[in-house]
C-alpha positions in Angstrom: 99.0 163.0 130.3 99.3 163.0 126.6 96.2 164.7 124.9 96.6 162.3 122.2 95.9 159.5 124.3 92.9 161.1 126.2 91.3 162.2 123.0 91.6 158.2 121.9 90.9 157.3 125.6 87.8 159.6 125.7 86.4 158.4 122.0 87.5 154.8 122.7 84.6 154.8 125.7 82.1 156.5 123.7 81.9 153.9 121.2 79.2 151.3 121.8 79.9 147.5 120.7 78.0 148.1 117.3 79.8 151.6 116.6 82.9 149.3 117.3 82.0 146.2 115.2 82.0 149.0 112.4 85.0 150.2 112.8 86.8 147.1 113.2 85.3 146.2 109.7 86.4 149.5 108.1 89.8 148.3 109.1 89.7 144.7 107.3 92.0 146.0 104.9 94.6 147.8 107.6 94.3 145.0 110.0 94.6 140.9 109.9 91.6 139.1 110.1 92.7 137.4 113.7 94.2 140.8 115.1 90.6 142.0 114.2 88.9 139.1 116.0 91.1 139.8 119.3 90.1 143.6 119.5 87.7 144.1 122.9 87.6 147.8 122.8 88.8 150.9 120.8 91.1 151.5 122.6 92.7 148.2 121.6 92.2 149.0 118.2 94.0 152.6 118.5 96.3 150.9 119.8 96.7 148.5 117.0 96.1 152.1 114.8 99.1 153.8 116.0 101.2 151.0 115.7 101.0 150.7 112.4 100.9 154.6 112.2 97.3 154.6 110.4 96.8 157.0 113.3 99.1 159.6 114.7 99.1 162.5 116.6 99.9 164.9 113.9 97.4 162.8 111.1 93.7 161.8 112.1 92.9 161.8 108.6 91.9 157.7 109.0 90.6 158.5 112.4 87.9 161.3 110.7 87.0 158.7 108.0 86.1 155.9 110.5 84.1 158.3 112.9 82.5 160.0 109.7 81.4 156.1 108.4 80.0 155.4 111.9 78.4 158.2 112.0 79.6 159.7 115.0 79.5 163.4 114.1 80.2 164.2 117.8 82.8 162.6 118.2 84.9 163.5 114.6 84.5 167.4 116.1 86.2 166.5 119.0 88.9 165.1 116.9 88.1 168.6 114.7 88.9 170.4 117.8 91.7 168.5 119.2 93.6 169.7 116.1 92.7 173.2 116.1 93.5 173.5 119.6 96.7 171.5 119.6 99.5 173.5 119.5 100.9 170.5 118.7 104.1 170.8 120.9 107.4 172.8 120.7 109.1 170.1 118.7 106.6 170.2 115.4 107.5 173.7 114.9 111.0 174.7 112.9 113.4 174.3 114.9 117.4 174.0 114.2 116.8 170.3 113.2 114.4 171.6 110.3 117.2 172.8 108.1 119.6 169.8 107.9 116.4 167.8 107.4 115.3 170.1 104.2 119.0 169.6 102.9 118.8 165.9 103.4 115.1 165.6 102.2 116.3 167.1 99.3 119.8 165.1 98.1 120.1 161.5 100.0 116.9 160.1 97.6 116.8 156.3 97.5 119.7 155.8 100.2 116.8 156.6 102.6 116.7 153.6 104.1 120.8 153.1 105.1 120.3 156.6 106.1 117.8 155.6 108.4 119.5 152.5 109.3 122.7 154.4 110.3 120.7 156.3 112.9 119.4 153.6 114.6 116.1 153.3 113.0 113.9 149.8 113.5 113.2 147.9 110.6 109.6 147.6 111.6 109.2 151.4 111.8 111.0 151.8 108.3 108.8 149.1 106.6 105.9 150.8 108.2 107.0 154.0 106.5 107.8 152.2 102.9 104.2 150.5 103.0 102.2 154.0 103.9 104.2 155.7 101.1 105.4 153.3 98.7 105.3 155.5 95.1 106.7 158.5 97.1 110.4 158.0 97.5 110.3 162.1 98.7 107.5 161.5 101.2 108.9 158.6 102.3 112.3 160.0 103.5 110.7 163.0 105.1 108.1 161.3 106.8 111.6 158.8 107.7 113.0 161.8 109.0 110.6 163.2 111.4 110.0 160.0 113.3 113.3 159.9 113.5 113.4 163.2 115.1 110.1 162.3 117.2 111.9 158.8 118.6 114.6 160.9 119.7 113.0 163.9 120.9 115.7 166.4 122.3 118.4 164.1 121.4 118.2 164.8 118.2 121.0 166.0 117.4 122.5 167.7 113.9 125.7 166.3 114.8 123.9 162.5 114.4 122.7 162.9 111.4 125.8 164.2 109.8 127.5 161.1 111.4 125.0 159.2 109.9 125.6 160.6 106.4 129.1 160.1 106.5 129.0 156.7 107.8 126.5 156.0 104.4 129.3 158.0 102.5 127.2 160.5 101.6 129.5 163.2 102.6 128.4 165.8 99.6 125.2 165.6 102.0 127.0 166.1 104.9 129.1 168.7 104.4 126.0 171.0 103.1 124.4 169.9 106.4 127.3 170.9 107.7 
């Protein structure tokens, strides 16, 4: 089981129906009004979280800020906890597809998106990444880039993205990948 998703599970049934009124008022400005009104539970609503990345496994920051606003001290060190304990799994650490991503994070700039595109990328997902980091076209393409990488998990591969950047003609980009 993911630990993620029993850290959620586990502070979804702590919350009581006021503690969760709250929280679903904190989000007015991350969620519609009628997605809102349909939320039952927190789990529903980290559900709703994560899809629109607000919440993910390697940033609580909006997680913290609710629980802090609620005033749910307990619970914001278990989320404290679940990040210093996390190892956060073999494929967040550097690993042969850090480099080309450096070298791409560094010269494919606003092509981002047909980058991202060429690999197969959803449009929800990349307008999910645009609206979290609109005035950071550098943020944007590595944050691109790693759910990328995440989506695919051990398939993944170098060769991909250098298809990719050829098929975008960005072979300069390629070839250093290369």
């Amino acid at each position: 089981v993911d630990p993620f998703l029993t850290l959620l599970h586990s502070i979804s049934s702590s919350l009581s129906d006021t503690e969760l009124s709250d929280m679903k008022f904190l989000c007015r400005n991350k969620i519609s009004k009628r997605r809102l009104e349909e939320v039952r539970s927190g789990r529903e609503l980290f559900s709703i979280l994560m899809e629109q990345q607000e919440i993910t496994s390697d940033n609580l920051e909006f997680l913290k800020k609710l629980l802090q606003h609620i005033k749910r001290g307990d619970l914001l060190a278990q989320v404290v906890q679940f990040e210093e304990e996390e190892p956060h799994a073999a494929d967040d650490q550097p690993d042969v597809h850090e480099k080309p991503v450096v070298v791409i994070h560094e010269y494919v700039g606003r092509d981002w998106k047909k980058l991202m595109r060429e690999l197969g990328m959803p449009e929800v997902k990349l307008d999910r990444i645009e609206a979290a980091h609109r005035f950071n076209l550098s943020e944007l393409l590595l944050q691109a880039l790693r759910e990328w990488q995440r989506s695919k998990g051990k398939d993944a591969k170098v060769a991909d993205l250098i298809k990719a950047l050829r098929g975008c003609n960005l072979n300069l980009v390629a070839d250093m990948v290369e």
